[in-house]
N, C-alpha and C positions, 0 to 999 in steps of 0.2 A: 613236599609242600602241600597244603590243604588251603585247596581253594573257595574255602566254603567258613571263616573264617568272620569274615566281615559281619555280617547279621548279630552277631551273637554280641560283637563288641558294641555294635552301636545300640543296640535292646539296652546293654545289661550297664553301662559306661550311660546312656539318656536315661534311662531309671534313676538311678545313684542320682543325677543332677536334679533331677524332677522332686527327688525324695528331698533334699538339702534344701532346696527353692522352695518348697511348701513349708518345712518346717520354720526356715526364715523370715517368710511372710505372713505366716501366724505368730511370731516370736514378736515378729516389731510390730504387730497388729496394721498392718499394711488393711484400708479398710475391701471387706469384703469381696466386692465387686472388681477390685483392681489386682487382687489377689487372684480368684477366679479366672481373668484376662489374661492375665501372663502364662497361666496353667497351660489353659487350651491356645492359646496361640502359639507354646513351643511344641502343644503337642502337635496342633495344625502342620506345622513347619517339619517334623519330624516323620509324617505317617503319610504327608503329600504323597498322591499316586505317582507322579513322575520319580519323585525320591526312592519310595519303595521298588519301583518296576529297575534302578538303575543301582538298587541294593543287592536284592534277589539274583545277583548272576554271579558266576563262579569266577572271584578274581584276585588277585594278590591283596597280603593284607595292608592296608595305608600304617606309615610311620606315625608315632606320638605328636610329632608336629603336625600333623598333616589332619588327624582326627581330633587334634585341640584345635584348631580352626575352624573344623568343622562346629565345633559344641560353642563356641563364641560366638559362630552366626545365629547357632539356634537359639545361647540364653539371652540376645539380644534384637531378636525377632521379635520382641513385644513389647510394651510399655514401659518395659523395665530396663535400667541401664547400672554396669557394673566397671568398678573402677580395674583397671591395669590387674593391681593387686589380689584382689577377691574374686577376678577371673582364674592367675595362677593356682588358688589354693582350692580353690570348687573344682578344678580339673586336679588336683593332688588329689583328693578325697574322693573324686570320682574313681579314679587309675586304684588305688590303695584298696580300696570295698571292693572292685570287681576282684583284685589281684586275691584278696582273701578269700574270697567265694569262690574262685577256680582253683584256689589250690586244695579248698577242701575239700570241693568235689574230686569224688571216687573215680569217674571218667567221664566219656565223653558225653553219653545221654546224660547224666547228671548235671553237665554244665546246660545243655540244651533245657533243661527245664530249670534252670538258676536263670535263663531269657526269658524263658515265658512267665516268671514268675511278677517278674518286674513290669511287663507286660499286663498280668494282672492286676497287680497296687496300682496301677496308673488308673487301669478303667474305673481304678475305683474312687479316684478322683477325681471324674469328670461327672461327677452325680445323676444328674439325671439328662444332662444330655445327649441324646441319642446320637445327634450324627458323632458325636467323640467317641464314643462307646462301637458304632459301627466303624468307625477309624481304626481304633484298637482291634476288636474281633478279622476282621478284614487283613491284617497284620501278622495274627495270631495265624489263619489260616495260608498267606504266602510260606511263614514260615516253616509250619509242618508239610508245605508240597514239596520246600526248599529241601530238607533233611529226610524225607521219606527216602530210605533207599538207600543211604550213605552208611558205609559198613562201619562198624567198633575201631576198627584199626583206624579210619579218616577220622573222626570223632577225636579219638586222643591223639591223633596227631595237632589235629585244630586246639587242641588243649592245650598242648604242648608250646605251640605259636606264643599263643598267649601269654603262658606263663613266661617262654622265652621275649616279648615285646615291652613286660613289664620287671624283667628278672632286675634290673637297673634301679629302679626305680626303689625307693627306701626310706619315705615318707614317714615318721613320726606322727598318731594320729589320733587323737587323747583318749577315744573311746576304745580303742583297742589297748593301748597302754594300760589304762584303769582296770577293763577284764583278763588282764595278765597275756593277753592275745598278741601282746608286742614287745621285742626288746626296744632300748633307748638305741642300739644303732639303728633301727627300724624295717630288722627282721621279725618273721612271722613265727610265733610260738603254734606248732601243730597238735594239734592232740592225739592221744596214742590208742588203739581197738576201736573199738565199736562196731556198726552192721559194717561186714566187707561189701566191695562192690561185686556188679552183679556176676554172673560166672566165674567166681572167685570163694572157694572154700573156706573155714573156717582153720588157721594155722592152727598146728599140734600135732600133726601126724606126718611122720615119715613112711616112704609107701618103699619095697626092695623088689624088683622086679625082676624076675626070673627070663630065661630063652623061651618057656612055652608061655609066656605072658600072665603066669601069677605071678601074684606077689604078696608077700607079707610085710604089716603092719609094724608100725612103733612110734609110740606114743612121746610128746616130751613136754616142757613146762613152758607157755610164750611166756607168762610174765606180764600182759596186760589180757583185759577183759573184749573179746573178740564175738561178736555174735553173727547170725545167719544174713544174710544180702533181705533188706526191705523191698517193700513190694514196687514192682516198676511205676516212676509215673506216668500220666497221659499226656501226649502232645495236641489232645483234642482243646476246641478254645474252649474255654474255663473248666477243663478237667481237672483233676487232682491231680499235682504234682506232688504230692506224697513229701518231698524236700522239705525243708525251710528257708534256704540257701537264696537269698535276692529279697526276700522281703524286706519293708522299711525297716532298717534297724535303729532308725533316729525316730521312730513312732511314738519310743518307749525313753528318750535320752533329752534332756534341756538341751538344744542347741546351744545356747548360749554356752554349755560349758565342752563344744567338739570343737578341738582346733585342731592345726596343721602344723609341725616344721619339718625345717631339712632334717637329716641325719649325716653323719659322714659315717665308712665305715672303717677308716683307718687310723682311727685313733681312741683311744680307751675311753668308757663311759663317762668315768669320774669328771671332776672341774676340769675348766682349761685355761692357760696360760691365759695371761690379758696379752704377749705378744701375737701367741697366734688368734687373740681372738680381733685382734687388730688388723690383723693382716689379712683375715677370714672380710674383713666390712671393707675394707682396700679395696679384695677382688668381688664382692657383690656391689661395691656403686659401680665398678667399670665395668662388671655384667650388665646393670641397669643402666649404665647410657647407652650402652652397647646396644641393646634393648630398645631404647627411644628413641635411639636414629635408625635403626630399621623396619623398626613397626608403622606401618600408613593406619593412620586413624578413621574407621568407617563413618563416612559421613553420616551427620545424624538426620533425623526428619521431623522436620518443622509442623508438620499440617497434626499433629497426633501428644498430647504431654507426655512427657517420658518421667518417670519418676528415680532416684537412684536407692538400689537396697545396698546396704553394709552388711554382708553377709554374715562376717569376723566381728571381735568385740574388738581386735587392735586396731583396725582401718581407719577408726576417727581418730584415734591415739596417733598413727604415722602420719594422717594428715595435718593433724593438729602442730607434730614434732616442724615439718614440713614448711607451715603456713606461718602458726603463731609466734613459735619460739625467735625468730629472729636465726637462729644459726644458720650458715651456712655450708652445705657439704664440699670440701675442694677437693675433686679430684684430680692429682697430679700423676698419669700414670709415666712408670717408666719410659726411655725413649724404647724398650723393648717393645714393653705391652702397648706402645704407641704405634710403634711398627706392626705388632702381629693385629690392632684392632683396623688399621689401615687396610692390613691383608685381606682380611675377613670383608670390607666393605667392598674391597675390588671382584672379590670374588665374590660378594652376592651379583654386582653390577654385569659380571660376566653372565653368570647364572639367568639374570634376567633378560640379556640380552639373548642370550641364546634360545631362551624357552620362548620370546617374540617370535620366533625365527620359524618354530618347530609346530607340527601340528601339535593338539593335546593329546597328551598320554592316555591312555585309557583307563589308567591307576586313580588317574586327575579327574576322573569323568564326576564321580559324586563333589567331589568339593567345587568342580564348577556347575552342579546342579544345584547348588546349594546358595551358588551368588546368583543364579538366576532368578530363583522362587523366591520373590521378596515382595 
């Protein structure tokens, strides 16, 4: 297990959010100044010296639930406030980008500088002011003290984590779909040759090795186009990381036209049934009550105006479904699924009761650093 894990998700997972949030508040021309605010206030919230000193230490990686917590406090640490909904899909699209960026990465330094890269694009949006920009650098340099030292094996292990935290996860996500980069169940279309990674040959030779340790050669065909390992990059702050891997990829893409959905992956692409697509909305309104009775709503702050962005083009569409239309949703769940959402409720109530009881976890340490710094 690779206890050095954490950093890299929360760089490379708060990029991705930063990048989507900028591109949305220049989308709906959110004006200038308020734009700007939200920036550096999640960046504030994100680079806090207590946050980082309580990042930088070697510790088990937090769950999905546990670091979408965490990224809810962050995109709502500033002036801006975001519904239920466009929470879920900004953390899909967050999870989705890093999960492609790790998996193209060749190993584990490679992913290390897909952090810094993101890292990078951030400073670069904090223009010209300095104390962001020394927030950033400051950041930059924990993180190369953090990984100096850590050998290729712990690297792709920490890789490995990763991909293993997001293997689930199978988000449909239109900018990737469009570059052929996704199927409709919302698996990752890989590409095949290019530079190998680093200590790693170029395939086509078979090596025959003899008892006094020659050996002879033979040659065969791969079949894709394989070149030599690229030059390393630097973990220095604003070095060249040689990559592309973590840059804004929405720099270059209309927001307006990247969305999000589920995928299932047990049933064929083509149409589906209106039973099961019926039966599919059954169990998502009793996921979302399920949902709104366990969620506590962060109270707001009065002394400060909060403004709301629509991150999605469909959010005023569901609100709209929601508010104007008159219908109403009835949810009648079975006396099963009545029973099993009961269960569920007793056992969060356990759950809470017990973790009153208990000191904090040390796992818990950043996400109650994170209701602290507010």
């Amino acid at each position: 297990m690779s206890l050095r894990t954490l950093p890299v998700l929360f760089f490379t997972l708060g990029g991705e959010m930063l990048y989507i949030l900028e591109q949305r508040l220049t989308a709906q021309k959110v004006l200038p100044d308020r734009a700007v605010k939200v920036m550096r206030d999640i960046l504030s919230r994100m680079l806090e010296e207590r946050c980082l000193v309580e990042l930088f230490r070697p510790q088990k990686v937090l769950t999905k639930r546990s670091l979408r917590s965490i990224f809810e406090q962050l995109a709502h640490s500033s002036i801006m406030k975001l519904n239920h909904s466009a929470m879920d899909k900004l953390y899909d699209l967050m999870m989705m980008a890093v999960k492609y960026q790790v998996l193209l990465s060749k190993s584990g330094e490679e992913v290390l500088l897909v952090s810094l890269n993101h890292l990078d694009t951030i400073r670069g949006f904090m223009g010209n002011s300095k104390e962001h920009c020394d927030m950033v650098d400051n950041a930059c340099r924990l993180f190369k003290e953090f990984y100096s030292g850590v050998s290729s094996a712990q690297l792709m292990l920490m890789r490995h984590m990763i991909l293993e935290l997001f293997q689930d996860t199978n988000k449909r996500v239109s900018i990737f779909l469009k570059n052929k980069a996704q199927m409709q169940s919302g698996h990752f279309v890989l590409p095949l040759g290019g530079p190998v990674a680093h200590g790693c040959e170029v395939p086509g030779t078979i090596r025959y090795y003899t008892e006094d340790g020659s050996y002879t050669s033979e040659k065969f065909v791969v079949g894709h186009s394989y070149q030599e390992a690229e030059p390393t990059g630097s973990l220095e702050v604003k070095g060249n990381r040689i990559t592309t891997l973590g840059l804004n990829m929405y720099a270059t893409v209309n927001p307006e036209h990247t969305t999000v959905s589920s995928s299932s992956q047990n049933r064929p692409e083509p149409e589906i049934a209106e039973s099961s697509s019926s039966s599919s909305q059954h169990a998502k309104a009793e996921l979302a009550l399920l949902e709104r009775m366990l969620i506590r709503q962060q109270p707001s702050s009065t002394s400060v105006e909060k403004f709301r962005v629509n991150l999605f083009s469909d959010e005023e569409d569901e609100e709209d479904e929601d508010m104007n239309t008159g219908q109403v949703l009835q949810i009648e769940p079975s006396k099963k699924g009545e029973a099993e959402l009961n269960q569920i409720l007793n056992d969060f109530s356990e759950e809470e009761k017990s973790a009153s009881n208990k000191e904090l976890n040390p796992e818990d340490d950043l996400l109650a650093l994170m209701d602290q710094v507010k």
